[in-house]
Each structure stands twice: as structure tokens, then as C-alpha cells.
N, C-alpha and C positions, 0 to 999 in steps of 0.2 A: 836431207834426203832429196835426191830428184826429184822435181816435176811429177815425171813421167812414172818412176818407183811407187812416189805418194797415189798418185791416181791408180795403179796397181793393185797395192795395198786397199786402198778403198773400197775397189770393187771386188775383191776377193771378202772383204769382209762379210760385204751387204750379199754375195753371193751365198756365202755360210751361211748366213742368216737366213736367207730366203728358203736356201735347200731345206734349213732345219725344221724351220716353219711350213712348209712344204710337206717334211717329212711327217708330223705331227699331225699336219691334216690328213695325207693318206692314211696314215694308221689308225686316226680315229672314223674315218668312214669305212675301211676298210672291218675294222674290227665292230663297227656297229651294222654293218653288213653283215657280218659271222655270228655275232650275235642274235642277229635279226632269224640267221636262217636255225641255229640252233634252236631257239624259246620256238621257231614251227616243227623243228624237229621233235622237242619236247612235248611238246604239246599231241603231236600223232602217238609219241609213246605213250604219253597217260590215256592216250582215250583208248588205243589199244588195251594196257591193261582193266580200261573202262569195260571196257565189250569184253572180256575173256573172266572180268570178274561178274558180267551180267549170264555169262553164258554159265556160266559154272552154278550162276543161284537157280538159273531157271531149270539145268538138270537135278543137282539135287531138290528141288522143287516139287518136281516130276515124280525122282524117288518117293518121297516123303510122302504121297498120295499113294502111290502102289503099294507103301509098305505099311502105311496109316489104314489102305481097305484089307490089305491079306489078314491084319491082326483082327479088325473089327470081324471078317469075315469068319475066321480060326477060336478067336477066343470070346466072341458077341460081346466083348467089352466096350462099353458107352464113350468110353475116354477115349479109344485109338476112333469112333467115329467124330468125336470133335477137333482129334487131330487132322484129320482127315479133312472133313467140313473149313478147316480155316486155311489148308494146305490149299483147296480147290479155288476157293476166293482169291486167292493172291498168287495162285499160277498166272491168269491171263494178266496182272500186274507184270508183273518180272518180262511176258512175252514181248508187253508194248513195249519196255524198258532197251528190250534187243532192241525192238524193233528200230528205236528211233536212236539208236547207238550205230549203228550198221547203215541208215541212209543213206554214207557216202561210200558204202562198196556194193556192187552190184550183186556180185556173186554171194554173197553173206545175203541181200534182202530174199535171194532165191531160195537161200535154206531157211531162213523165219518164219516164208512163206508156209515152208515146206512141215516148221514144226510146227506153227500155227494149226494145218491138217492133223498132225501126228494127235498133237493136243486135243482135239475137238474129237477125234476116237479114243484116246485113253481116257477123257473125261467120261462121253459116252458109256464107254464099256463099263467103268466103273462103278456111275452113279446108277446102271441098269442092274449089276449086280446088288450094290448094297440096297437097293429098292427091294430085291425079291429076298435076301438077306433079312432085312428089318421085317418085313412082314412074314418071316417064318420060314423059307423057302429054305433049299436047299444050296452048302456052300458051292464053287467052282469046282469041277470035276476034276479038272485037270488046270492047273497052273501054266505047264509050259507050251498049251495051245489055245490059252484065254486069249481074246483080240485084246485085252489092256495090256497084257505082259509082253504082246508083239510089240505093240503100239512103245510102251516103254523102253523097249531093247534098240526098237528105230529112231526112238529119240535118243538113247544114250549114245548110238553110232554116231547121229549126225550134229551129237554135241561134241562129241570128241572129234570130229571131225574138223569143226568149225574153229573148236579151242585151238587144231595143229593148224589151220590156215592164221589165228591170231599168233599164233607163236611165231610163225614163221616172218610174218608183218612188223610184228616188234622185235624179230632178230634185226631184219635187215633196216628198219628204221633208226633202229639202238647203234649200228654200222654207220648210217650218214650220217646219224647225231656226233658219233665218235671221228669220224671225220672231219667236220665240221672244225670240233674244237682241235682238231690236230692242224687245220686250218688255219685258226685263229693264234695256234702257238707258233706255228710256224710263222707268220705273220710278225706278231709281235718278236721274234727273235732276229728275222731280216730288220726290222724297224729299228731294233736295238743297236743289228751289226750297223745299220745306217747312221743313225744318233751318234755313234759311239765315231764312226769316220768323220761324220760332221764334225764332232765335240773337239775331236783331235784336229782336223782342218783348223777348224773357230779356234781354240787355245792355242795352236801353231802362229796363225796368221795375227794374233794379238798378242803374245811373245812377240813376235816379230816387229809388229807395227809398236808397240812400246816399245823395243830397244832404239828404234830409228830414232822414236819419236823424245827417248832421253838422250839420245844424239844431236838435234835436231835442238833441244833443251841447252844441253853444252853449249852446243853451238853459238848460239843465242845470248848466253852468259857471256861467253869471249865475245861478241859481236858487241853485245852491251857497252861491257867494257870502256874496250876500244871505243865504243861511241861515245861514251860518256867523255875520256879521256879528250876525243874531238871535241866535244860541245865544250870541257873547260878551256881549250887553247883556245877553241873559234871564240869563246865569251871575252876572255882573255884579250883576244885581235880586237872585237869587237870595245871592248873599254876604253883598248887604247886608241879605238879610231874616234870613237865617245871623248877620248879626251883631247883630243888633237881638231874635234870639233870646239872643240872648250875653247883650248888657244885658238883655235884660228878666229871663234867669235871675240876674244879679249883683243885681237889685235885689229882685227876690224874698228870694235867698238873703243880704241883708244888710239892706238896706230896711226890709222888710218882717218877717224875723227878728227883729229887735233889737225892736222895738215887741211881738211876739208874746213874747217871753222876758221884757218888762217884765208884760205883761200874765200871764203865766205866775208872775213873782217872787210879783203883788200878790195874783195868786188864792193862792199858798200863804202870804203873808202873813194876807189875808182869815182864810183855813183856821184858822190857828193863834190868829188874834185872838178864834175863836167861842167855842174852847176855855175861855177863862176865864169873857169874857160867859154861857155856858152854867153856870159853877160858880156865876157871882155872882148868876145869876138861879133856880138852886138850892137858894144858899142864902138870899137872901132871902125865896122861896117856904117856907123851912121857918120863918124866925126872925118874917121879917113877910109875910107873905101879901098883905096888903092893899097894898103896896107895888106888888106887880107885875101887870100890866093880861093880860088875857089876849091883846090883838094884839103887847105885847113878848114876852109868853114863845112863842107863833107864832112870830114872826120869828126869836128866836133858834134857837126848837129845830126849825123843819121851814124855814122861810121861807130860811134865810141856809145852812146844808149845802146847800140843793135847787139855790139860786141857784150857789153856789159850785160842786156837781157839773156844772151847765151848763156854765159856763165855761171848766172843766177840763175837759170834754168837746169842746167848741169849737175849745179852742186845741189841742187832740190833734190832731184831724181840721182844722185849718189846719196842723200840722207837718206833718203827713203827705201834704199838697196839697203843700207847697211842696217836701220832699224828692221827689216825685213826678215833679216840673217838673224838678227837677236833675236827678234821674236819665233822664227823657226830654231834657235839652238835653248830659248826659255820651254818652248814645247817638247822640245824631247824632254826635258829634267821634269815636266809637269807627269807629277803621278793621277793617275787617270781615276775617277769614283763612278763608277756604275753605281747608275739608279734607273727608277723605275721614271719611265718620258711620255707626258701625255702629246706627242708629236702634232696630233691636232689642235692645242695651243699655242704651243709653239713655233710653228707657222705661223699661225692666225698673227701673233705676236710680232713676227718679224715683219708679214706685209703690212701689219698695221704702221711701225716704228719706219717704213721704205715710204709709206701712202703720200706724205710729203714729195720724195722723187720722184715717184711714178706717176701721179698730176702733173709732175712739171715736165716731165717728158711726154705725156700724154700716152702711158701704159695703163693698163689693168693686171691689179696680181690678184688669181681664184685659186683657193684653196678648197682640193675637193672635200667632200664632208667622209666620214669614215677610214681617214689615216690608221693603221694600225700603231700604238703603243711599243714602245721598246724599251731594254733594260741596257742604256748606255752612259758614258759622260756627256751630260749636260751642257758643258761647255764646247768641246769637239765639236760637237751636234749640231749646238749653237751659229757654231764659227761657218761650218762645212755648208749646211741652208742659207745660210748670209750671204757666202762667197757667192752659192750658187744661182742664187735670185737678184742678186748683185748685178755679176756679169751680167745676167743677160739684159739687167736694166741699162748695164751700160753700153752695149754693142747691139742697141735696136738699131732697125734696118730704118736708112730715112726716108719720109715718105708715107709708111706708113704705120697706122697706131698698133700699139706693142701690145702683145699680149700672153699673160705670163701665168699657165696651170701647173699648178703640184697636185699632184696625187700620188697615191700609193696603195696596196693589195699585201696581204699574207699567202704566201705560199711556199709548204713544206717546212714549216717552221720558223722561214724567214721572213723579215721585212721590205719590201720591193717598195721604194722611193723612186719618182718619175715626175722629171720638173723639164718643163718645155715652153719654149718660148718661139715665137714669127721672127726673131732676129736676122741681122744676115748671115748666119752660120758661121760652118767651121768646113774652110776650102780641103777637100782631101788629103791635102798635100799634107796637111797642119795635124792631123788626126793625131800622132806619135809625137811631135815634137811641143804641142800644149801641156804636156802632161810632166815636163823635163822643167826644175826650178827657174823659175823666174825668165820664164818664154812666153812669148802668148800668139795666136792666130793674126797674122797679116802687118800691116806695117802702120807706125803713127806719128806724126809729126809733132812737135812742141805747141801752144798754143801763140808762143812768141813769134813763131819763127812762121806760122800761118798766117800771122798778120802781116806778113813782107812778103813772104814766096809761099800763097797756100799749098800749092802743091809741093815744094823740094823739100829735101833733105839731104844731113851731111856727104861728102864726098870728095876727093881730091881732084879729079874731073869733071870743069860743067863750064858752060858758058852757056851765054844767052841763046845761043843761037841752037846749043844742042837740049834747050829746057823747057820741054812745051808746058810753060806754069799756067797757069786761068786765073787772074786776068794775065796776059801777057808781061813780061818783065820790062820795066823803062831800061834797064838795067843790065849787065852780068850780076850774078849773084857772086861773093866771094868763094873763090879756090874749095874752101873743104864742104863745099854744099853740092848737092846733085838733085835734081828730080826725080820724083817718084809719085807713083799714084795713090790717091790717099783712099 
């Protein structure tokens, strides 16, 4: 899959997601808003039906007194006055009941008021009648121009009155209630049609993104493959350059040995042959003089030791090439054992085992305290600090005293190793090519060949005159020598 496709794919996904998530918040606030306003709309309807059922007890109430006196008055029965008597007590109950049911409409507190009045004459007229009643008097003459039968008829008006303004309140409340929830379905049906585009989006774009992505799988498989197929040929190249390091160390180490130990016999051969040539040209220097030429007695007594130290110098430093090679093609075959390295011993360990060298060069090696620990070969480890602490004992600056810190830090997991020395460094030039087998920084003479020409080295071109040596040369130096600075 492209780049550019995959990033695509991505964000379309995280996009479905958000929307849907997105979409789920809106419709849950949304719908706990509808909610919200429905349970207020609920709530004016029940209290509506509160008030229209308050209104209704307190007209038949009302009744129930007018029709509790007309019987006591009609029939002087005891019973319809104790109906009567408990109907009057819990009239002005029921009143306050409106009363405080109706608080919050203005025009309703005007009518409570109003029956409040109605009340306090229907009670009046009544309780004047059954007063002259009980005591013997005469009943109502007339019923339909008593003040209590007005008074009653005024209150049934302005209850039924009151009852149509509740109906009309809980019609049209019961309308935004119903609202409301046409609201919230309408709501949750958009939400759905939304979820539902989401879900198809999301499902679409993860078909999608899984097909690439078993595409992308395949792919990967055949890539495998193929790689695999490489890593066995490159393993393969690599064995065989693994073994063509094999021979080329056998031929080194036998090869090329055996011609270096012939040449090794004949220089000690040489060596020991000068020894007498030197008596014989001794003593004919003392017996006959004139016998021996001044370029034989050269030859024997500086010419043939000088040649001779060359040689034996040569073939040193070609042993030491080739045990070098052995030892680097013994290391590749060495199988490596991770273990656990208390680093800060073994330092401690190594400047101990140098403490000898570095007295006699008059260096200091400090090892800082708090090395971190690591899980490597032992031996490697070994070698690698050695070499390192080595060098720099070997290439102090002269003049002045050496001195040589290791430390080391964890960071990120890793072990950070840092060994520094006052030496005379590493010229820039050298930076890249120290690092290439068996090179090293700057230039060095033999110790042989310092004790003749401190300053030269080999060369095919040199004469005295062109070899600024220190101390100056008595001498031309021979043909394959040249100067250079040490």
C-alpha cells in the first residue's frame, strides 16, 4: 500500500471514529435535554391535574354543605347537621389547598381570592340559618333567593370556570409534552440515520483498510521470501569468504612462515659468520695493515652488524604481522559467552596488571568509581580495555606526565565507556585510516635504525645532504633509507 493511500486510510478511519463518537455525544445531550424539558413538561401536567382535582373537591365541598343544611333544615334530622358540621370544617382546608396549588398563576390566585369571599357568605348565611333552625325558628322561605343558594351557584360558576381555564393549561401543556417527545424521536432517528452512515463509513473503510492490509501481508510474505533466499546466498558468500580467510591464514601461518624462519636461520647464520671476519680483519689490521682496504674494514665492522640489525628487525615485525592475522582469524572462530561484567573490576584489574608501565613512563591510570555493569564476553572486553589503555600508554606526549581516566555512564539502556588520555593524539588526517587493519596514526622508526639515523627511514632516495637527521649524519645514509620526522 502507498505511503500516501496508508495515511489516507488512517485518517479516514480515526475520522469515523471521531464523527461516531461525536455522534453519540450529541445525541446523548441532546436527548437528556428532551428529556430534561419533557419531566418540566410532566410535571405542569400533574400539577395541572393537581389544581382541577383541588378544584373539584372544594366545589363539591361547597355542595355538600348546602345540601347537608337544606336537609337538616327540611327534615331537623341530627345526622344531615353533623354532615354538615364536618363538611364546614374542611371547606376552608380544601380552600388553602387551591390556594397554594395556584401560586404560580396569577389569574387563578384572583379567583381563590374571589371564592375565598363566596365562601365566607355561604358559610355565613348558613350557619345564621341553622342557628335560628336549631332553636326552633322558622325554615328558608324561599330557597332560590337565600344569600347561601346565590353564594353557591357563584361558587359553582367560578369553579367551573376555573376547572375550563385548568383544562385548557393541561390541553396545551399535554401539546409541548407531546412535542417534546416527537422531539426526542425525531432526534434519536437522525442520530440513527447518522450511526448508521457512520457504521457504513467505519465498516467500508475497514474492508477496505484490511484488504490492503492482506495485501500488504502477501506482500511481505514474497518480500520474506526473497529475503530469506538472500540472507542464505549472502551466508553462503559469506562462509566462503569465512573460508578463504581460513586459507589465506594457513598460508600465512606455514607458507609464508617457513621462508621467514629460513630467512630468520641465515640472518643468525650471517650474525655469527661476522664474528670471526671481524677477528681476521683485526688482526691483520694489527700484523699487516696494508692488507686491509678501508671500505673492507667498513663493511665488516659498521656495514654488515647494520645490514644484519635490519633484517632481524624486519623479520620480527613480519612475525609479529603474521601471528596478528592468526590471532585475528582465531577470533573470528571464537564463539563469544555473554555473561554478566562487573566492569568496575575489571578495569581496576587491568590498571592494576599496566601499574608496572605506567611508573616507568611516569603515567597515572584513574579509574572513575560507578562503571556501569554489562552482559558481554569477558574475554572481547578484556582485550578491547587493554588495547585501549595500552595505546594510550604507549603514545604519551614527551615531556609531559601521562595521564590516563576511564569512566563510563548509562544511558537509554546503554553502556557509555569513555577512556581519555593527555597523549599526543590522533592528527585529523589519521581519524579514518586508524581504524583500517594493521595502520596506526603517524610515522615510526625501528629502534635499530634510531640508533644510526634517529631521525630516517627507508627510502630509495636520500643523501646526506638531503637528510636533515639530529645529530647530523658523518655520513650518507644507504640508498633505501630517507628521512623523516619522528
Amino acid at each position: 500500500m502507498p505511503a500516501l493511500s496508508q495515511k489516507l486510510v488512517n485518517r479516514l478511519v480515526i475520522a469515523a471514529f471521531l464523527l461516531g463518537f461525536a455522534t453519540l455525544v450529541g445525541v446523548g445531550v441532546s436527548a437528556g435535554l428532551v428529556l430534561q424539558r419533557n419531566v418540566a413538561y410532566t410535571d405542569l401536567v400533574s400539577h395541572t391535574y393537581q389544581v382541577q382535582d383541588a378544584i373539584s373537591r372544594f366545589r363539591i365541598m361547597t355542595e355538600r354543605v348546602e345540601t347537608a343544611r337544606r336537609g337538616y333544615l327540611l327534615a331537623r334530622d341530627p345526622s344531615f347537621f353533623a354532615v354538615y358540621d364536618e363538611a364546614a370544617r374542611d371547606l376552608p382546608e380544601r380552600l388553602e389547598r387551591l390556594r397554594a396549588l395556584t401560586a404560580d398563576n396569577p389569574r387563578q390566585r384572583e379567583n381563590v381570592a374571589e371564592l375565598h369571599n363566596l365562601m365566607a357568605r355561604q358559610l355565613g348565611s348558613i350557619r345564621e340559618s341553622v342557628t335560628v333552625a336549631r332553636a326552633g325558628g322558622p325554615a328558608v322561605a324561599d330557597f332560590a333567593t337565600d344569600d347561601a343558594v346565590i353564594a353557591t351557584r357563584r361558587i359553582r360558576a367560578l369553579t367551573e370556570q376555573m376547572a375550563d381555564a385548568e383544562q385548557r393549561l393541561l390541553t396545551e401543556r399535554d401539546e409541548a409534552r407531546r412535542d417534546v417527545l416527537n422531539d426526542l424521536f425525531r432526534t434519536l432517528i437522525a442520530a440513527g440515520v447518522l450511526l448508521a452512515l457512520v457504521g457504513a463509513g467505519t465498516v467500508w473503510t475497514i474492508v477496505r483498510f484490511t484488504r490492503d492490509l492482506a495485501s500488504s501481508r502477501d506482500e511481505l510474505r514474497r518480500l520474506n521470501e526473497g529475503l530469506e533466499d538472500e540472507v542464505t546466498a549472502r551466508t553462503a558468500d559469506l562462509q566462503r569468504a569465512n573460508d578463504e580467510i581460513q586459507r589465506f591464514a594457513y598460508i600465512v601461518s606455514h607458507d609464508l612462515r617457513s621462508p621467514l624462519v629460513n630467512v630468520m636461520g641465515f640472518t643468525s647464520e650471517l650474525e655469527a659468520a661476522v664474528k670471526p671476519l671481524s677477528g681476521l680483519i683485526e688482526k691483520a689490521d694489527a700484523e699487516v695493515p696494508e692488507l686491509v682496504s678501508n671500505d673492507a674494514r667498513l663493511a665488516v665492522r659498521e656495514d654488515l652488524p647494520e645490514a644484519i640489525g635490519f633484517i632481524r628487525t624486519s623479520t620480527q615485525k613480519m612475525d609479529r604481522l603474521i601471528n596478528a592475522i592468526l590471532r585475528l582469524s582465531r577470533e573470528g572462530r571464537r564463539v563469544l559467552t555473554p555473561e554478566s561484567i562487573d566492569t568496575q573490576r575489571m578495569l581496576e584489574g587491568i590498571a592494576d596488571s599496566l601499574k608496572h608501565r605506567s611508573d616507568a613512563e611516569g603515567a597515572t591510570i584513574r579509574i572513575e568509581p560507578g562503571l556501569p555493569n554489562v552482559v558481554s564476553d569477558r574475554l572481547a572486553l578484556e582485550q578491547i580495555f587493554s588495547n585501549l589503555v595500552e595505546n594510550a600508554l604507549k603514545y604519551l606526549k614527551p615531556g609531559r606526565p601521562g595521564e590516563i581516566v576511564v569512566s563510563g555512564y548509562a544511558q537509554h539502556g546503554r553502556a557509555v565507556f569513555e577512556i581519555q588520555d593527555n597523549g599526543r593524539g590522533i592528527d585529523a588526517k589519521d581519524h579514518e585510516r586508524i581504524f583500517e587493519l594493521f595502520r596506526r596514526s603517524g610515522l615510526r622508526i625501528s629502534p635499530a635504525k634510531a640508533s644510526v639515523w634517529p631521525t630516517c627511514a627507508p627510502s630509495a632516495t636520500a643523501s646526506a645532504e638531503r637528510c636533515p637527521c639530529n645529530p647530523p649524519l658523518t655520513r650518507a645514509p644507504p640508498s633505501a633509507f630517507q628521512c623523516r620526522s619522528y
